[in-house]
PyMOL Python script that loads the backbone (N, CA, C, O; Angstrom):
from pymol import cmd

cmd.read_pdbstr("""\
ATOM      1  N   UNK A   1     -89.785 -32.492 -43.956  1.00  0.00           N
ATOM      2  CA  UNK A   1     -88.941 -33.595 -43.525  1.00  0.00           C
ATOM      3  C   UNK A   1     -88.854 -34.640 -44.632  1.00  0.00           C
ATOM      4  O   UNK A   1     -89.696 -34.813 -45.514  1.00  0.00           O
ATOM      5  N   UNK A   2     -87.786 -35.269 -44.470  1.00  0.00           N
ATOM      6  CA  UNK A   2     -87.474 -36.690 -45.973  1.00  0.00           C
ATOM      7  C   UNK A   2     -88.593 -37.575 -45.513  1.00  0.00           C
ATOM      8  O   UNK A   2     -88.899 -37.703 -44.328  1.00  0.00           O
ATOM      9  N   UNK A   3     -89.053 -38.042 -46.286  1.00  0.00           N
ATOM     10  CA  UNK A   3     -90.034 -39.531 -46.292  1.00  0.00           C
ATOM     11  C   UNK A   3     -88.462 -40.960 -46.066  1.00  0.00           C
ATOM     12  O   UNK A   3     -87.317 -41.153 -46.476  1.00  0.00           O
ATOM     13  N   UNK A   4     -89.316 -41.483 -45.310  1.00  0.00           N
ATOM     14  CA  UNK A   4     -88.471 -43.147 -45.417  1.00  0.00           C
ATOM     15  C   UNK A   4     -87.064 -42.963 -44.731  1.00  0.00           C
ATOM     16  O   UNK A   4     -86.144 -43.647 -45.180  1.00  0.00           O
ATOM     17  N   UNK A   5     -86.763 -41.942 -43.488  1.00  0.00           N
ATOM     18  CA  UNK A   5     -85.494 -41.838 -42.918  1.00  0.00           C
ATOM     19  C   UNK A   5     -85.909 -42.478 -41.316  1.00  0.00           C
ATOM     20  O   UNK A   5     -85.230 -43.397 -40.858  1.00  0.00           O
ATOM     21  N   UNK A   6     -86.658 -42.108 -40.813  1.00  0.00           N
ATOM     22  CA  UNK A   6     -86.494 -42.523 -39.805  1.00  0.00           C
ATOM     23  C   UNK A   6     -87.057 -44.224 -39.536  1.00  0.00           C
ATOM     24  O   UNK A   6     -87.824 -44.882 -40.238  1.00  0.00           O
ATOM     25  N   UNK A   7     -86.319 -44.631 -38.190  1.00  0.00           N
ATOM     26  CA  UNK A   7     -86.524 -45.836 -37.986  1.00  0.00           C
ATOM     27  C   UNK A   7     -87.889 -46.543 -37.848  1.00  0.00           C
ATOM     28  O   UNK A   7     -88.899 -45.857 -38.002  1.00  0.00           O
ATOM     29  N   UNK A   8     -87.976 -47.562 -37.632  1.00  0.00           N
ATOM     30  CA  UNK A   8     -89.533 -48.415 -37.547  1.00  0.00           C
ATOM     31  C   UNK A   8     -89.878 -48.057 -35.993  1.00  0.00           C
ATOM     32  O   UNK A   8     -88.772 -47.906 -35.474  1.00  0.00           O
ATOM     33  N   UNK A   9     -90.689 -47.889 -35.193  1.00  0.00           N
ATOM     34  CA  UNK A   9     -91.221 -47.608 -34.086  1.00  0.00           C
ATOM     35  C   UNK A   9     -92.344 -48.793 -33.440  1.00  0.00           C
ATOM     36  O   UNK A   9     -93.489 -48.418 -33.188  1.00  0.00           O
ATOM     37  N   UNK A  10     -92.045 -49.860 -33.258  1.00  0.00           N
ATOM     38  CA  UNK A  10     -92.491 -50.731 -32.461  1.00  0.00           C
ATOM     39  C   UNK A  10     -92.619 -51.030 -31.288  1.00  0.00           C
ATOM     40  O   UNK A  10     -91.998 -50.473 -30.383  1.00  0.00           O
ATOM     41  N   UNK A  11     -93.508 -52.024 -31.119  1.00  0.00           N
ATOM     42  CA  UNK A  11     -93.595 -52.695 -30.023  1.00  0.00           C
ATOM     43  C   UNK A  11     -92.678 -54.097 -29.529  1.00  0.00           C
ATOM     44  O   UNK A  11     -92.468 -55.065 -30.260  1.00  0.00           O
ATOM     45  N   UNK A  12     -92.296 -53.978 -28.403  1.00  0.00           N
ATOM     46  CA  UNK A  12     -91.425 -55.017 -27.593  1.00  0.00           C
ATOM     47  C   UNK A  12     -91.678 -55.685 -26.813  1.00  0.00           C
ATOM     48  O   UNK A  12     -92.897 -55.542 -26.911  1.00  0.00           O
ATOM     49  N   UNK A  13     -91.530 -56.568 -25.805  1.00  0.00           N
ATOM     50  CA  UNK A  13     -92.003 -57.015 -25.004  1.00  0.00           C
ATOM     51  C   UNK A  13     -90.515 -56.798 -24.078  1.00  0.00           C
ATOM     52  O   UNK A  13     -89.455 -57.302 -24.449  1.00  0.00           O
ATOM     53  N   UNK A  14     -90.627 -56.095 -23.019  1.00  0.00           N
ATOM     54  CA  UNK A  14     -89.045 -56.422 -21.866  1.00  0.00           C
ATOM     55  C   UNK A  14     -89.638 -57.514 -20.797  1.00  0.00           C
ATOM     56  O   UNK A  14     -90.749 -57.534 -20.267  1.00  0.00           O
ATOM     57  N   UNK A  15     -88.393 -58.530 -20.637  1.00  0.00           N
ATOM     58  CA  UNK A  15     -88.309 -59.595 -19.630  1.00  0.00           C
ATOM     59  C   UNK A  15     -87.206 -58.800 -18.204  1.00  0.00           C
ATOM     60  O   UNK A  15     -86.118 -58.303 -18.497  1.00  0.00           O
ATOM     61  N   UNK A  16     -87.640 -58.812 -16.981  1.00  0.00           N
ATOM     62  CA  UNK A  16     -86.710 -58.387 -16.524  1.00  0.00           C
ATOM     63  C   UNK A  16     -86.251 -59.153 -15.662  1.00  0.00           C
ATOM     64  O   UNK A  16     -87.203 -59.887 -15.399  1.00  0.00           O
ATOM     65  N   UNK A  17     -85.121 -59.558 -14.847  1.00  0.00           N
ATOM     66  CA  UNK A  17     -84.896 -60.807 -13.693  1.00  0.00           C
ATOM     67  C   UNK A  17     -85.416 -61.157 -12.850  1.00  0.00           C
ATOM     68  O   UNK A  17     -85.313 -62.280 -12.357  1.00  0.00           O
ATOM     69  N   UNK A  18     -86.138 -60.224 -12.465  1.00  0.00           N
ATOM     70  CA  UNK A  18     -87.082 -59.887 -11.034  1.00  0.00           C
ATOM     71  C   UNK A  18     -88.326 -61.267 -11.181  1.00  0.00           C
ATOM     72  O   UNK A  18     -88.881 -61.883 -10.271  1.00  0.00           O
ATOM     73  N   UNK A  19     -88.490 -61.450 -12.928  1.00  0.00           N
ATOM     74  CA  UNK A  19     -89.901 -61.614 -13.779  1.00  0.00           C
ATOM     75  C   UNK A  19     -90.670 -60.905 -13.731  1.00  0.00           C
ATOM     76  O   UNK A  19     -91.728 -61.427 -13.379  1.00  0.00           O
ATOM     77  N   UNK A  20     -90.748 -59.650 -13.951  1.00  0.00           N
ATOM     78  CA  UNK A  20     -91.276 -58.806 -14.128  1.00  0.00           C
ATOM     79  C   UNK A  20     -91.347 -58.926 -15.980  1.00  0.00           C
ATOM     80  O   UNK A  20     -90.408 -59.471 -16.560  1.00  0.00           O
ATOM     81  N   UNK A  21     -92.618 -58.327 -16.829  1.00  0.00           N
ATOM     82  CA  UNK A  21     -92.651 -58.744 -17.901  1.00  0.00           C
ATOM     83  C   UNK A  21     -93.838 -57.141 -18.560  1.00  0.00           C
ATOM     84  O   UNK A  21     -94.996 -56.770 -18.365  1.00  0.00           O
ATOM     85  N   UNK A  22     -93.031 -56.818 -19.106  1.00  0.00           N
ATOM     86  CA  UNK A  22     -94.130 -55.351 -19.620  1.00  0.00           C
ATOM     87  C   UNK A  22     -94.034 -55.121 -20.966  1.00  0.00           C
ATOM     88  O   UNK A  22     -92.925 -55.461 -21.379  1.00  0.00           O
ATOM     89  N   UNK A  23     -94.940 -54.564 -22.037  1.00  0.00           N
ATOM     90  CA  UNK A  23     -94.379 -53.960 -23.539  1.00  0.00           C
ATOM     91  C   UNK A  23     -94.282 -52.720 -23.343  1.00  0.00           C
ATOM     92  O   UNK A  23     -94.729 -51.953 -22.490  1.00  0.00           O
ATOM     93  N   UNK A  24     -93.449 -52.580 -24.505  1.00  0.00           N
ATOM     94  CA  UNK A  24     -93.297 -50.816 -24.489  1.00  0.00           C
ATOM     95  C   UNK A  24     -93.163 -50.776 -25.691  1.00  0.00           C
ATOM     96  O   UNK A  24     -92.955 -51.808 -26.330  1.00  0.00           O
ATOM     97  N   UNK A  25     -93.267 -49.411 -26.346  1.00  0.00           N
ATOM     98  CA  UNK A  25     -92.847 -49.265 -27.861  1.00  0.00           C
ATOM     99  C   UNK A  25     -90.799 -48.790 -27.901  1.00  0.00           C
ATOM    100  O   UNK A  25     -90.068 -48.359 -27.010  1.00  0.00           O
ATOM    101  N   UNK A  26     -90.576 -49.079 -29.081  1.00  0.00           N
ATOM    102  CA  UNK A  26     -89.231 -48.940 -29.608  1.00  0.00           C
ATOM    103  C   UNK A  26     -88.342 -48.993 -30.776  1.00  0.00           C
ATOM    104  O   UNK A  26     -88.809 -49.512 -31.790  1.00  0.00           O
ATOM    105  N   UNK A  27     -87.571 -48.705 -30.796  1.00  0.00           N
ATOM    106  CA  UNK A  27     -87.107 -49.018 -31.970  1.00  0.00           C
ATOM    107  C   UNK A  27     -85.586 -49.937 -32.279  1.00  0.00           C
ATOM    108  O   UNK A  27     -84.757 -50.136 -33.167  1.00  0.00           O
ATOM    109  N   UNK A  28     -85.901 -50.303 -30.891  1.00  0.00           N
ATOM    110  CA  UNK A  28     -84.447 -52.068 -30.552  1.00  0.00           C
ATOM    111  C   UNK A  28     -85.690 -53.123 -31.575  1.00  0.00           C
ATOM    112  O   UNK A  28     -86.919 -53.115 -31.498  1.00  0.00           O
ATOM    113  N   UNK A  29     -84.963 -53.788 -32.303  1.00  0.00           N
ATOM    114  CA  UNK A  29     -85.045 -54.812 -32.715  1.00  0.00           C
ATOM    115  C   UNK A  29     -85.448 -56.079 -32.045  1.00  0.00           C
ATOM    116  O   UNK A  29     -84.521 -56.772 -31.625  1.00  0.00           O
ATOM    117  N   UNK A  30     -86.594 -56.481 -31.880  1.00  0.00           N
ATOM    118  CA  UNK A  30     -86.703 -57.943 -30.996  1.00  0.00           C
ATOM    119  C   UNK A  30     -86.669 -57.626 -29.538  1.00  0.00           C
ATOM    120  O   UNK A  30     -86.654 -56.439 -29.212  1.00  0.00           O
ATOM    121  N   UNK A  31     -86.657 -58.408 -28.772  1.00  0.00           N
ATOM    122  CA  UNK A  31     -87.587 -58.712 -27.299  1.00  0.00           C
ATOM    123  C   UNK A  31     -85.953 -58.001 -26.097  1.00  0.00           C
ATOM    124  O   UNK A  31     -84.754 -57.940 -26.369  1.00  0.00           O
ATOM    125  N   UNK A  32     -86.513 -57.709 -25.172  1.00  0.00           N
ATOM    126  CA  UNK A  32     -85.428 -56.545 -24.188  1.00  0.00           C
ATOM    127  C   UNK A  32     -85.229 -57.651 -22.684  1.00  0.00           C
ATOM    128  O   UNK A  32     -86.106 -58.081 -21.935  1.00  0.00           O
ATOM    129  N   UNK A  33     -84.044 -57.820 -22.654  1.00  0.00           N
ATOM    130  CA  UNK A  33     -83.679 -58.256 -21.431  1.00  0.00           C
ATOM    131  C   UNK A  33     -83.031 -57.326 -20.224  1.00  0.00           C
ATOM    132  O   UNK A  33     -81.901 -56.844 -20.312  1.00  0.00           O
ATOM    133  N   UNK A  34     -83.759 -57.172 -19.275  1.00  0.00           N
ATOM    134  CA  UNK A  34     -83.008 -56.659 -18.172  1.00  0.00           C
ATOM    135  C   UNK A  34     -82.897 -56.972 -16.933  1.00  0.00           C
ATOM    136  O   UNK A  34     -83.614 -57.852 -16.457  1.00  0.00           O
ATOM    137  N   UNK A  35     -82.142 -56.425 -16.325  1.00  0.00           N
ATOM    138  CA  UNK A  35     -81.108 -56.554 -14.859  1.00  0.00           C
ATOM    139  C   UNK A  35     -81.993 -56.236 -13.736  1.00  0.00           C
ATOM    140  O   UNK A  35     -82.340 -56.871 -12.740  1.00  0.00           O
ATOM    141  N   UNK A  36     -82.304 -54.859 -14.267  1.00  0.00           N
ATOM    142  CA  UNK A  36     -83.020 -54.341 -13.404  1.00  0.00           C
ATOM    143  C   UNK A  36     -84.468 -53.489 -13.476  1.00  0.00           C
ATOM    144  O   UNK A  36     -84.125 -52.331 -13.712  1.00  0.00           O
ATOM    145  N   UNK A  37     -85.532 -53.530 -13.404  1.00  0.00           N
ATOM    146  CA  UNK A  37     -86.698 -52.622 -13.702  1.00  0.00           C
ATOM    147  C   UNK A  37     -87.025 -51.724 -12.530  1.00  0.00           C
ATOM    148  O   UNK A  37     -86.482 -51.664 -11.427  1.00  0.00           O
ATOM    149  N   UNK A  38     -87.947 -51.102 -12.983  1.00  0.00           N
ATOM    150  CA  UNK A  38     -89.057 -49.925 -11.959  1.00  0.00           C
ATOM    151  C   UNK A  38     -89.466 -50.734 -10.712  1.00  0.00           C
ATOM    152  O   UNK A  38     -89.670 -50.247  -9.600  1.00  0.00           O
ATOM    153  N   UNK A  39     -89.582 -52.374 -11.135  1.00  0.00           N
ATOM    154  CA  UNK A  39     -90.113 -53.229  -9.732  1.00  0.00           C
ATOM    155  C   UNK A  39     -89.259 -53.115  -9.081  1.00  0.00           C
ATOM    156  O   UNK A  39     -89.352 -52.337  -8.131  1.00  0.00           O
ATOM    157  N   UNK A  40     -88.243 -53.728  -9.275  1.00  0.00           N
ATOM    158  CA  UNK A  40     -86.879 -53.860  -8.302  1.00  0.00           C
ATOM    159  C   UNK A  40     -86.223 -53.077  -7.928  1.00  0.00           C
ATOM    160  O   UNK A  40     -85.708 -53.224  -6.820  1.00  0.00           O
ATOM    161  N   UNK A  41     -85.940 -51.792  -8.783  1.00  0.00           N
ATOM    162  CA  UNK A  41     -85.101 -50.595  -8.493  1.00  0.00           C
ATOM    163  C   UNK A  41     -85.393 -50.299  -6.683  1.00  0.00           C
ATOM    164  O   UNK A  41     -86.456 -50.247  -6.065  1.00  0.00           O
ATOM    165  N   UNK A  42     -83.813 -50.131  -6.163  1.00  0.00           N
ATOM    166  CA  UNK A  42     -83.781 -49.612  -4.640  1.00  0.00           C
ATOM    167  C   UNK A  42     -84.615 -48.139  -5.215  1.00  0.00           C
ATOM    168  O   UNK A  42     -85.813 -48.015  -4.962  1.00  0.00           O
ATOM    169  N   UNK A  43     -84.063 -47.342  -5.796  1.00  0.00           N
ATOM    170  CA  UNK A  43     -84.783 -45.828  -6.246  1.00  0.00           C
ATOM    171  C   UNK A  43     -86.600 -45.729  -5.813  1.00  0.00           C
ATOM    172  O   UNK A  43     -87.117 -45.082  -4.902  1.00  0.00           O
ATOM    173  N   UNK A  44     -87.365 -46.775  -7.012  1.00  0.00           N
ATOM    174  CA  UNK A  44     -88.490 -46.718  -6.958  1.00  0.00           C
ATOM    175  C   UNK A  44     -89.384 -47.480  -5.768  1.00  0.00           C
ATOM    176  O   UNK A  44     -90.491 -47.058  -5.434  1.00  0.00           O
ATOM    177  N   UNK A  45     -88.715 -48.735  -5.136  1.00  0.00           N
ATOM    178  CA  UNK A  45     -89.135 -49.593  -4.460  1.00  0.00           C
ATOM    179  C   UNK A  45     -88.791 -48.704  -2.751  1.00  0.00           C
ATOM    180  O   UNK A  45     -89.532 -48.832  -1.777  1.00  0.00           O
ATOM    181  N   UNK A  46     -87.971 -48.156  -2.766  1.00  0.00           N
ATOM    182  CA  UNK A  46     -88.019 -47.529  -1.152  1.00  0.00           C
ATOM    183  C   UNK A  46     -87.037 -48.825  -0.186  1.00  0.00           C
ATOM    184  O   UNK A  46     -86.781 -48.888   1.016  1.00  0.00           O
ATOM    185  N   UNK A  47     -86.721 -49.630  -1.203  1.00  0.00           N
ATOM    186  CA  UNK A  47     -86.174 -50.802  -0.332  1.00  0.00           C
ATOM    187  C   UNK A  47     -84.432 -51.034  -0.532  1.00  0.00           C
ATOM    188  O   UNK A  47     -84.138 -51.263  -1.705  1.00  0.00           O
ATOM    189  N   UNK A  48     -83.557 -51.014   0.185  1.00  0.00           N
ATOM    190  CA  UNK A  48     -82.438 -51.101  -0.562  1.00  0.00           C
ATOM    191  C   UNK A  48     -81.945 -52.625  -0.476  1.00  0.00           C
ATOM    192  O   UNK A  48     -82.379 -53.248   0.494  1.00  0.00           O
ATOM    193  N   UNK A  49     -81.246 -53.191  -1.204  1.00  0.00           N
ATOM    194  CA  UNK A  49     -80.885 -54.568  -1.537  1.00  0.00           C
ATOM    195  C   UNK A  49     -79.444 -54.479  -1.288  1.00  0.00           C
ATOM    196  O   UNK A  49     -78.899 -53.403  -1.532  1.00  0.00           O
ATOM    197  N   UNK A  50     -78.780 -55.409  -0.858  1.00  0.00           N
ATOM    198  CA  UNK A  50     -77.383 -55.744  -0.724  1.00  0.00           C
ATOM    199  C   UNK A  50     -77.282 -56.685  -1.844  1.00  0.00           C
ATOM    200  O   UNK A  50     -77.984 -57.694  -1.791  1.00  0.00           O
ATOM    201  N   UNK A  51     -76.405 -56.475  -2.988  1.00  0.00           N
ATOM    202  CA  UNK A  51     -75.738 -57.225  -4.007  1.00  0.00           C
ATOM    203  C   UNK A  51     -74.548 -57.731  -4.004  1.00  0.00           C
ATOM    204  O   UNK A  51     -73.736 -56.947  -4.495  1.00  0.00           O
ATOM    205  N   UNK A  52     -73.995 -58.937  -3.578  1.00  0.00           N
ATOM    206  CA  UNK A  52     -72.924 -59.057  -3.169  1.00  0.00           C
ATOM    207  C   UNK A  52     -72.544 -59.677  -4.501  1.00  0.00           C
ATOM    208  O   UNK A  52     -73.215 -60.614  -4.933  1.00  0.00           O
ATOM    209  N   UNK A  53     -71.747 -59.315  -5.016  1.00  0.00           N
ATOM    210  CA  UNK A  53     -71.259 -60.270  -6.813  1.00  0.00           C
ATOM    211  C   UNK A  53     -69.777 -60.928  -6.304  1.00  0.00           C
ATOM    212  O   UNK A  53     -68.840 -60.211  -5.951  1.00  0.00           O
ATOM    213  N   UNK A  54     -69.712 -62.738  -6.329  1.00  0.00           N
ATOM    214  CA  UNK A  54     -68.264 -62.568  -6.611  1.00  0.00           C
ATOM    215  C   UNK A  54     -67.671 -62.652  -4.933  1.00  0.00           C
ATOM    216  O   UNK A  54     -66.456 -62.774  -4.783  1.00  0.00           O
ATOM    217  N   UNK A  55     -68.445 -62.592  -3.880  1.00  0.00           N
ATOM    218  CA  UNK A  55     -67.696 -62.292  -2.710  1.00  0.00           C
ATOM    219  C   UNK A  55     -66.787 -60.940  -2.576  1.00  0.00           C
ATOM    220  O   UNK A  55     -65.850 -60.920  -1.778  1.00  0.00           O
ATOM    221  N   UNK A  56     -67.088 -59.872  -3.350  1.00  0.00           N
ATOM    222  CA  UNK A  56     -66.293 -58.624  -3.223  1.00  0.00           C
ATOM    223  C   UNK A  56     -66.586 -58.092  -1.585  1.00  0.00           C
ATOM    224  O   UNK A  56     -65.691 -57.783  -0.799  1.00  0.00           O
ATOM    225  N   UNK A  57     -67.887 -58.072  -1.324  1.00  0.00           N
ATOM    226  CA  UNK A  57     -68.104 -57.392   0.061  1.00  0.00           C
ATOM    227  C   UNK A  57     -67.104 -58.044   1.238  1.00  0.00           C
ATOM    228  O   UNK A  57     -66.602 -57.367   2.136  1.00  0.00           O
ATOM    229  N   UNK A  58     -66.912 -59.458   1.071  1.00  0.00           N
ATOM    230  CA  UNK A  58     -65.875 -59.732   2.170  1.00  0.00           C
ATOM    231  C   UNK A  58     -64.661 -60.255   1.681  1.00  0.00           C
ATOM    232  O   UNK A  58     -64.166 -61.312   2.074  1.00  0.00           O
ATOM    233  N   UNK A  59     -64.270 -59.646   0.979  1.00  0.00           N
ATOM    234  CA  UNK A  59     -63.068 -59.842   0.231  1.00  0.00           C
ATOM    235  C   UNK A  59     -62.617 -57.997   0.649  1.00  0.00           C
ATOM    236  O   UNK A  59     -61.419 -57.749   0.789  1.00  0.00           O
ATOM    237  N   UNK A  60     -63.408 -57.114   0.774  1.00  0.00           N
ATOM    238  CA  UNK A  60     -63.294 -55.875   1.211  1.00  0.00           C
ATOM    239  C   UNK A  60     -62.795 -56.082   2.623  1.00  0.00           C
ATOM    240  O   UNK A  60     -61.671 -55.927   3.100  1.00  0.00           O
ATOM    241  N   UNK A  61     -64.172 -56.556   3.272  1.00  0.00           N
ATOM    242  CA  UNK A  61     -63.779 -56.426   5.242  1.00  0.00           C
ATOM    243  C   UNK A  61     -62.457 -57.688   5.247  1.00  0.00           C
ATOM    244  O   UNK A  61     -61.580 -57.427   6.071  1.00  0.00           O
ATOM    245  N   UNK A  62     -62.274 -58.737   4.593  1.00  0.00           N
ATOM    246  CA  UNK A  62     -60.845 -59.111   5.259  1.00  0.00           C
ATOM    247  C   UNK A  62     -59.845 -58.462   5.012  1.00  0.00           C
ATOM    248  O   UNK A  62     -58.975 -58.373   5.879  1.00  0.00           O
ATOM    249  N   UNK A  63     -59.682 -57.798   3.702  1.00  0.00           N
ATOM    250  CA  UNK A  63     -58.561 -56.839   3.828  1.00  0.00           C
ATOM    251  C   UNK A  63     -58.157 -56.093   4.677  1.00  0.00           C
ATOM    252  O   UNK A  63     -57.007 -56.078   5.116  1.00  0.00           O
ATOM    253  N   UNK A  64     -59.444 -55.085   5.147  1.00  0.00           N
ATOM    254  CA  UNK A  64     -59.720 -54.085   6.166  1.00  0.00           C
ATOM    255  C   UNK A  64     -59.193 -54.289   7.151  1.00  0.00           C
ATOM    256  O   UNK A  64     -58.585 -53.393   7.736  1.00  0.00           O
ATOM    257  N   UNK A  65     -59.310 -56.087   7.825  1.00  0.00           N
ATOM    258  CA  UNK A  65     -59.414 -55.960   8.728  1.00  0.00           C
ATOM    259  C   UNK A  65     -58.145 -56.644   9.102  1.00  0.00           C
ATOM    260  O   UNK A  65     -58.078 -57.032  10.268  1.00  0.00           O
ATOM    261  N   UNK A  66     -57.090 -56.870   8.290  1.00  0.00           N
ATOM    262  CA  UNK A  66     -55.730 -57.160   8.423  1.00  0.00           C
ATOM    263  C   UNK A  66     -55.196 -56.188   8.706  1.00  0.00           C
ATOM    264  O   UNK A  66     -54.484 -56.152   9.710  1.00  0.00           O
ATOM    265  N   UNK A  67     -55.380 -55.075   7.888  1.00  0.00           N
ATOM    266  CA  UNK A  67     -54.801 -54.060   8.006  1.00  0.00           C
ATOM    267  C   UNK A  67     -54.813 -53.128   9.211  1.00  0.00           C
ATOM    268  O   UNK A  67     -53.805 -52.507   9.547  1.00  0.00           O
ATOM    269  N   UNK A  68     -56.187 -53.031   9.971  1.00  0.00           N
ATOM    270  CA  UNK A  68     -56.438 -52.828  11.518  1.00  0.00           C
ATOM    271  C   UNK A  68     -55.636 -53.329  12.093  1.00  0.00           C
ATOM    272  O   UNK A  68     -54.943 -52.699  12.892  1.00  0.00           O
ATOM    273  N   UNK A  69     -55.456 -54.833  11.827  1.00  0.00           N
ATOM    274  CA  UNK A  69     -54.393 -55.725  12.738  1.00  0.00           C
ATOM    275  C   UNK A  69     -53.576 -55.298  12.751  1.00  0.00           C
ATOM    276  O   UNK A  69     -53.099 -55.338  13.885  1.00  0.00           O
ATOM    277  N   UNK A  70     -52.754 -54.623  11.810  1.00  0.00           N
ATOM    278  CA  UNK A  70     -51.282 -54.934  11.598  1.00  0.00           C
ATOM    279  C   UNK A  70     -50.762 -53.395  12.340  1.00  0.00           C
ATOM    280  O   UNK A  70     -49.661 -53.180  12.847  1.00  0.00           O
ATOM    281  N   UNK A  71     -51.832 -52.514  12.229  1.00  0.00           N
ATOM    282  CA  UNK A  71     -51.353 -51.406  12.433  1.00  0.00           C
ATOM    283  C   UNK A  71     -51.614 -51.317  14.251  1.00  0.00           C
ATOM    284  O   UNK A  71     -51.127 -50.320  14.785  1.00  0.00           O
ATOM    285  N   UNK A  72     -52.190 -52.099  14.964  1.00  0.00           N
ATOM    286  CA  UNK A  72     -52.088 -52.276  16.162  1.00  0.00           C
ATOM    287  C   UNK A  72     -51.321 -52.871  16.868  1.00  0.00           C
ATOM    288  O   UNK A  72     -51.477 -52.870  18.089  1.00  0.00           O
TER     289      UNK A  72
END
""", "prot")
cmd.dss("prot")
cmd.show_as("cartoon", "prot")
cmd.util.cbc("prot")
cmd.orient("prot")
């Protein structure tokens, strides 16, 4: 194999929203922000979360529910 090709392999620290706060090794440049981790994940946690961003969820049911109307 070439000497001096591959990247640097460090350590990081990830911040995640939850505050959840762990190192890992890598090769991203500087400190990791995320959305979502292993704490919070519906997947790992067994718990599911409703995310409503924006009012989309009832911006959904009033549509819906005009449209019920109209067709009755």
């Amino acid at each position: 194999m070439k000497a001096a090709i591959h990247p640097a392999y460090k350590e990081v620290h990830v911040h995640c929203a939850c505050g959840n706060t762990f190192n890992t090794r890598s090769t991203h440049k500087g400190d990791l922000s995320l959305e979502i981790c292993s704490n919070c994940h519906p997947f790992f946690t067994g718990k599911q979360k409703l995310m409503d961003t924006a009012g989309r969820i009832e911006r959904f049911r009033r549509k819906y529910e005009k449209a019920t109307a109209a067709k009755k």
